[in-house]
C-alpha positions as a Markdown table, in Angstrom:
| # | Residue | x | y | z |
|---|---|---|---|---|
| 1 | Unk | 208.3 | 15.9 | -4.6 |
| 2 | Unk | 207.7 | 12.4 | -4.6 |
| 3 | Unk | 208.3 | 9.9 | -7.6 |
| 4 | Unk | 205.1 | 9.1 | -9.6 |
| 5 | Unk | 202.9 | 6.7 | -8.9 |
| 6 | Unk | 200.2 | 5.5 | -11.6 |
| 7 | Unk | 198.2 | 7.1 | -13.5 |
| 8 | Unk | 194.5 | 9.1 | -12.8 |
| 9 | Unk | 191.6 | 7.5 | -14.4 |
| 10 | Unk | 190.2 | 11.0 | -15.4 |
| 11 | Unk | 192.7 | 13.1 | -17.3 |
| 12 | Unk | 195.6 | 10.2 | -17.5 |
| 13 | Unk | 198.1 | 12.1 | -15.8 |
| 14 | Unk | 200.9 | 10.6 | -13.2 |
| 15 | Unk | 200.1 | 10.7 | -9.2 |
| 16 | Unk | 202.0 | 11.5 | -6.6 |
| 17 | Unk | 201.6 | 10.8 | -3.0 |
| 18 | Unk | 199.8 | 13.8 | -1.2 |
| 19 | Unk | 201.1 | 14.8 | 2.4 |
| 20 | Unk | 197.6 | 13.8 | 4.0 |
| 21 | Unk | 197.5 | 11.0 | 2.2 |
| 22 | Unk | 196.7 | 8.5 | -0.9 |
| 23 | Unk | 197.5 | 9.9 | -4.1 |
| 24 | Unk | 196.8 | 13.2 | -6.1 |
| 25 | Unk | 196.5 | 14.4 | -10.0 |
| 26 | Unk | 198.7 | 17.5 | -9.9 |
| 27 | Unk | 196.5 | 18.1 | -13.6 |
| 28 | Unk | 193.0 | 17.9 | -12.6 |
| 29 | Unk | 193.4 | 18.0 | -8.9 |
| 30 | Unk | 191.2 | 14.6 | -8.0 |
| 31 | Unk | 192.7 | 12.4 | -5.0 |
| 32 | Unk | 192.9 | 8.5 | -4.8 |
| 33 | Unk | 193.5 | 6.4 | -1.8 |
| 34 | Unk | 195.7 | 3.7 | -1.5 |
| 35 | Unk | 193.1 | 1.0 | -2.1 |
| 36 | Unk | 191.7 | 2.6 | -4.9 |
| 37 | Unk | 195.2 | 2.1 | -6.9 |
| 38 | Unk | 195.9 | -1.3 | -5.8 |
| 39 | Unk | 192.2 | -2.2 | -6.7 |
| 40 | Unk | 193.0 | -0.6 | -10.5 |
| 41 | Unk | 196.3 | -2.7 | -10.2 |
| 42 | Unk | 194.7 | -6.9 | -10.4 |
């Protein structure tokens, strides 16, 4: 699996990168897109 990257905005979990795509909670199952980390990021 891939390293972690950030952290979801629901539950607080890690993320890690999802094989369609963006970014997924392993814990509560919600997906992020790229943009939607970076925007969380400035």
């Amino acid at each position: 699996m891939a390293q972690p990257y950030g952290r979801c905005q629901h539950c607080g979990e890690r993320l890690y990168a999802h094989i369609e795509g963006g970014y997924q909670c392993l814990n509560c199952d919600r997906r992020y897109t790229e943009p939607d980390i970076e925007s969380r990021a400035t």
